[in-house]
Every structure is written in C-alpha cells, then in structure tokens.
N, C-alpha and C positions, 0 to 999 in steps of 0.2 A: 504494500500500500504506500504510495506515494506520500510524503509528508504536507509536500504543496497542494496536493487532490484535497490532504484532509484539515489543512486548514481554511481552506477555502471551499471549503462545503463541499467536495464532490464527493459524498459519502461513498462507500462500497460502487463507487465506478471507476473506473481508467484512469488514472490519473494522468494530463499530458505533460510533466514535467519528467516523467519517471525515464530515465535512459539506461542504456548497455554500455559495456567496456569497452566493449569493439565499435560501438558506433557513434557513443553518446560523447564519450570526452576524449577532447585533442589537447594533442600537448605540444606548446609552441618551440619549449625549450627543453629537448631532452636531456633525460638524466645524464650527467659523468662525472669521474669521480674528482672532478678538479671544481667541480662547482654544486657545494651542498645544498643550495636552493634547488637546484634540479631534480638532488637525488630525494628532498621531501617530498616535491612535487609530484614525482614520480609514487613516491608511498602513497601519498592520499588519492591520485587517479585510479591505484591499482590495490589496495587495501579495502576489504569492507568493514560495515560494524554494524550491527542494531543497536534502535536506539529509542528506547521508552522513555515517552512523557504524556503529560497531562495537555488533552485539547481544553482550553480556555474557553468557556462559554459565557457570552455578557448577559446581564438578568435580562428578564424580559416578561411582559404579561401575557406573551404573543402563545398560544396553545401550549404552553407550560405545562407538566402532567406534574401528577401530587410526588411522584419521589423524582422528581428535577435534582440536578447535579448541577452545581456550575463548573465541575474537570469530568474529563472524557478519560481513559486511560487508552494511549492508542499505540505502535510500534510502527518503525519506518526502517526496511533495512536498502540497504544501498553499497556503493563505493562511498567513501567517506569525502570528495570532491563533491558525487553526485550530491550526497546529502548537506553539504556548504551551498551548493548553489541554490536546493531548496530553501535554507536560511536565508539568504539572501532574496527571495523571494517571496519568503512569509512576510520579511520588514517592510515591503514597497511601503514608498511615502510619495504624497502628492504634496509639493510645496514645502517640503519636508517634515510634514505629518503623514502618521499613519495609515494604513487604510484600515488594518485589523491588526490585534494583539492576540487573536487565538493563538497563533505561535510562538510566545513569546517560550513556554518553557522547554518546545523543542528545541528553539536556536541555544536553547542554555546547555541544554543535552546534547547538542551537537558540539559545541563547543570543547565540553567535557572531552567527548569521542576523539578531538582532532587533536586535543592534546595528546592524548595515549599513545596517538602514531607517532610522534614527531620529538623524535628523542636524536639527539644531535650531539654529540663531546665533543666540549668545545666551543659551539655559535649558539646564538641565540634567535630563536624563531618569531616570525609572524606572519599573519595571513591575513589577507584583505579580497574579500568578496562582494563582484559591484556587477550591477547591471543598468543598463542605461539603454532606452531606445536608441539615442544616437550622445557622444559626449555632454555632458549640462546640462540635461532635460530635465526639467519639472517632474518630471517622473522614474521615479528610481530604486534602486533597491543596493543596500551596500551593508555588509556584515562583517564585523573582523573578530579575530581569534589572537589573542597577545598582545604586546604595547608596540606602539610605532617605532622603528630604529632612531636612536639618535642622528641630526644632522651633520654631527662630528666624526662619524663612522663610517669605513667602507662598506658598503650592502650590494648582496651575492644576490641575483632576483631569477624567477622560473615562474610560468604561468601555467595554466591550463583552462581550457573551458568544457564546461557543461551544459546541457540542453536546457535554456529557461521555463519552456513549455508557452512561448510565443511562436506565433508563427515566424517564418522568415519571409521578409517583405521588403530585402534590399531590390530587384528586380522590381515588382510593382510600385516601388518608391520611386526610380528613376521613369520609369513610362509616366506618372504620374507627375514628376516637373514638368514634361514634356507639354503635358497638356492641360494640368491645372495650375503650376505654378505652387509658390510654396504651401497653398490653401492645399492643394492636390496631395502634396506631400505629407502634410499635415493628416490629414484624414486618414490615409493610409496607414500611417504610423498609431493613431489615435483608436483606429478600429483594431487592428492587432493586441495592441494591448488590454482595449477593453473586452474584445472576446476572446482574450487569453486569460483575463481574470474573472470573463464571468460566458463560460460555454455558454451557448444559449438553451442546449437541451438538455445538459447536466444541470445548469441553474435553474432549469423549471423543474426538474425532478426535485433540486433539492427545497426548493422553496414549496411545494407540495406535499416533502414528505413530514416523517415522523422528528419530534424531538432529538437530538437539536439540531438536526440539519436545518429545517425550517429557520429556527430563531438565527445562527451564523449565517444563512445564504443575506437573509433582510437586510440585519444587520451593516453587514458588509455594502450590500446595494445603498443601504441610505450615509452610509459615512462616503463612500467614493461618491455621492450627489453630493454631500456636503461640499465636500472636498473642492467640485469643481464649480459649484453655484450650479447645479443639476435642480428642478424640480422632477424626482420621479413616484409613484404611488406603487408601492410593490402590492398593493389588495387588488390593486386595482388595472394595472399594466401588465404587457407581457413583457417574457424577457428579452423578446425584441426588439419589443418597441422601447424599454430603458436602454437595453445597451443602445440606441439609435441615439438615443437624447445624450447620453453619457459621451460617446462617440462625437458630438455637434461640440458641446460644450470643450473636451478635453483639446480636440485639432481646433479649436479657437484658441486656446492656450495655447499649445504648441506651434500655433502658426507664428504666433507675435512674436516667441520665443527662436524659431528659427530665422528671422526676418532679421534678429537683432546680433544672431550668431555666423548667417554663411550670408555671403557678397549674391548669392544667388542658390533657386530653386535645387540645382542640378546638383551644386556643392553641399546643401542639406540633404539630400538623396544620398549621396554618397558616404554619408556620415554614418546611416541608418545601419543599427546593427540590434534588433531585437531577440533572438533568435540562442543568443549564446549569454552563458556567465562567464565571466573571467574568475578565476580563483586564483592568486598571485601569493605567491611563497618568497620572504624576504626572511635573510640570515645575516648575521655581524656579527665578529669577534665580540665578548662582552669588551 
C-alpha cells in the first residue's frame, strides 16, 4: 500500500505514487567508492524497509461513527528513496502551507527508516527531498532527513529520483506554449497536479465511502480550495467539476508566477518537470 495512496485518501486502491527498482528510481550519480554521497544514495534506491505509523485523521461531524479514531494504524513498505519521495509528497504546500497533515507521523517514520541505512565512518549525512512542478512554484513538496552541511565545508553530493505519482507533462507543456502561451502552460501544469492529488475516480470512491476515507478525501478538497481562493461544495459537486474549478484557480496562480520567472512561454515549458522527486544525499567530513 502506497503511503501517498493512503494519505491522501485512496483507500484500499492503486496507489499512483507506488514504483519499482527497475523502473521507478534513477540514479543520476552513481555509486563509487571515491565519492560516499553516491554510495548512500545508492543504499537508499536499493535498500527496502516497512514502515508503521498512524494515519492522522482531522475531527469532523461529517458521518463520524460512534467508535471514530482520530489514528489509523497503516504500513507502507517500499525502497526506502521510494518511501522519501512519498514524504515528500505527503508535505505538499501551496504558498507554503499545507494541504494535509494526515502524514505527518509517516514522514517521522520514514525519517526514522532513513536513518538506519545510512551509516557512514567518518562523514556526516543529509538528505533533502523536493518536488516542484517546475523550479519556485507555489506548489511544492520538500522533506529533509538531518541538518544542512555547514557552508565552511567540503560537501560530497549524489541524487536520485522517484516517481511523484504526477503525471509527466513536459511534452504537452511545450505544444501548449505553442498555442496558449504561458496561460496554456499554466493549465497544463495546474491540471497534472490537481488530478494527481485528487484522481477523479479514486476521489469519488473515496468521498462516498466509509469512515475515514470520506472525512480525509473533504477535508483535503476544502483546504486545497482554501489554499487557492477555490469556492468548491464537496455535498454538493462532483469531483470533476472541483478538480475543474481547482485547476482554473491554481494555472491562474501559476501563470502570474511563471510570467515573473521565464523571459517566455517556451522557456516555462521547458522548466516543467512534474513527474519525478529528486532525493539528494549530501556528506562532509564532520
């Protein structure tokens, strides 16, 4: 079970963040033995762990039954990259608030896990997990594991990425300068993300079903309106027609945002990278 499936309400279905070793994660910098950033980077693409925590449930009056939980106890097993990128994914923030906290005690349980691999005599580690539609979006996701290297220090660095469980829309981002301009691009980018954080047919099962999917899927839907000045009615909307509205409102933000970042359409296009996490491994002599 996918950790990003289940904090974001896709109960007992498919999770789309969930990848393989063979397909899911690249490694930009591979391992050798002259450079230990690679060789951790290389454990955590290629090391698994499970990893129990508590799903976070926010109260709610919403179909609440009489022995209601506010923790879920759930399990995420994985490559312990794939499971960093999930983290990174649970945190998305618009503006740099949250959308949800149901995962908060995953990311803490992952954290946990990443430590265990990452045993080095000698350096000192850290890990930095970011995802970004394209660099400096209003919309993001960035999780770390140990403290920043000091700037007085040589730092040894190795990346790898994992599937975000967004679409990839570098291709339809560039046909899209072509003929909408950065509005075109905007959108593109704006729809990816929102029906990668809210499936349309996975969000209406889950907003349909039983405790607590129901009360997490809402939830979520009304904090991502908040977020972007969305009016949506989840009683009363489908989830297509929210994610449509969500979608209008977000590539209005992002259009202004890329207007003020690339000299032009084509060069925001090119920026566009939804699709992958980066998980970056930094080492220095203490």
């Amino acid at each position: 079970m996918s950790a990003v499936a289940d904090v974001t309400v896709f109960l007992l279905l498919i999770g789309a963040a969930a990848g393989t070793l063979v397909s899911g994660v690249g490694v930009e910098n591979p391992a050798t033995t002259t450079n230990p950033a690679a060789e951790q980077a290389s454990t955590l693409a290629t090391s698994t762990a499970s990893v129990e925590y508590d799903l976070l449930v926010p109260p709610s009056e919403h179909r609440r039954p009489p022995d209601h939980a506010t923790r879920r106890q759930r399990t995420s097993h994985g490559t312990v990259a794939e499971l960093l990128g999930e983290a990174a994914m649970s945190s998305i923030t618009v503006g740099g608030e949250r959308v949800s906290s149901a995962g908060t005690d995953f990311e803490s349980r992952v954290a946990a896990a990443t430590r265990d691999r990452l045993h080095s005599r000698g350096h000192r580690t850290s890990v930095r997990v970011t995802w970004a539609p394209y660099p400096g979006a209003p919309v993001s996701g960035e999780y770390r594991v140990g403290n920043r290297p000091p700037d007085t220090v040589d730092v040894r660095a190795a990346t790898v990425t994992v599937p975000s469980g967004m679409e990839n829309v570098s291709e339809p981002a560039r046909e899209a300068a072509k003929t909408g301009g950065y509005d075109g691009v905007a959108t593109v980018v704006a729809r990816s993300v929102v029906d990668g954080l809210f499936p349309p047919t996975q969000s209406r099962y889950a907003l349909r079903g039983d405790y607590p999917a129901d009360v997490l899927m809402a939830t979520r839907y009304e904090r991502m309106a908040d977020l972007t000045g969305t009016n949506v009615a989840v009683k009363r909307q489908s989830t297509v027609e929210m994610n449509r509205d969500l979608t209008a409102a977000l590539a209005a933000r992002l259009r202004t945002d890329m207007r003020s970042r690339y000299d032009s359409p084509a060069d925001a296009a090119s920026a566009v990278r939804t699709s992958r996490v980066r998980v970056t491994v930094r080492t220095w002599s203490p």
